[in-house]
N, C-alpha and C positions, 0 to 999 in steps of 0.2 A: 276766878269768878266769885265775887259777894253773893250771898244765897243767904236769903230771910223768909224764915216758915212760922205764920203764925197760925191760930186753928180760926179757921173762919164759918162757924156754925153748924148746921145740919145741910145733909148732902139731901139735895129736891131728886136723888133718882130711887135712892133707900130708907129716906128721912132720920137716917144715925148722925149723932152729932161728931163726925170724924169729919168730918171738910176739913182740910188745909188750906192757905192760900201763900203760895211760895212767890218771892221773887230772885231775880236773878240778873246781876248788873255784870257787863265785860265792857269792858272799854283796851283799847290798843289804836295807840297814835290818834287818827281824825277818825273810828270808827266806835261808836257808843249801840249795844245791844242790852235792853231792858227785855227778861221775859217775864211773865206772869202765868200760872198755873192754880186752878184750883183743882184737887185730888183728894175721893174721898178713899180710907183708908179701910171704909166696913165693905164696901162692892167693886172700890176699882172706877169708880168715874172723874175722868178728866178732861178739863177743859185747860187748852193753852192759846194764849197769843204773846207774839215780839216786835217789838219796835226796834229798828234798826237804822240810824242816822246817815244811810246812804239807799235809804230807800225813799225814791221819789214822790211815791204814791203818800206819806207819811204826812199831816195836815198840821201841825204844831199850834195852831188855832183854836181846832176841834178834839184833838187827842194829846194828852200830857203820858207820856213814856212812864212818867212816877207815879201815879194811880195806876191802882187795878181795874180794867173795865166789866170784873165780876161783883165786888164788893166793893171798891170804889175805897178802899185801903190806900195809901200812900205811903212811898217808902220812909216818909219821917214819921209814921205812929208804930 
């Protein structure tokens, strides 16, 4: 699994500037998993979501798997 952590500003639960915002790409055969994680690293708060290419409910229209929907970061910057 590809995993890219860049630091993504101050954490809105402790206001320290330790946010991460992690992704994480698997791919095996027809099944592609992008996750995303922001974690701050001064209190311990985290938020995640995954997109999963065999999940029906998944809108390819409205949500792009390569953006983050916390910071809105994509995995090409």
């Amino acid at each position: 699994m590809a995993r890219n952590v860049v630091p993504a500003g101050d954490c809105r639960h402790c206001s320290e500037p330790t946010l991460a915002c992690s992704h994480n790409h698997f791919q095996a055969d027809d099944l592609i998993i992008d996750t995303w994680e922001h974690k701050c690293a001064n209190c311990g708060f985290r938020e995640t979501v995954a997109f999963r290419s065999d999940d029906e409910s998944w809108d390819p229209d409205t949500v792009t798997r390569e953006t983050c929907p916390y910071c809105r970061r994509t995995v090409h910057s």
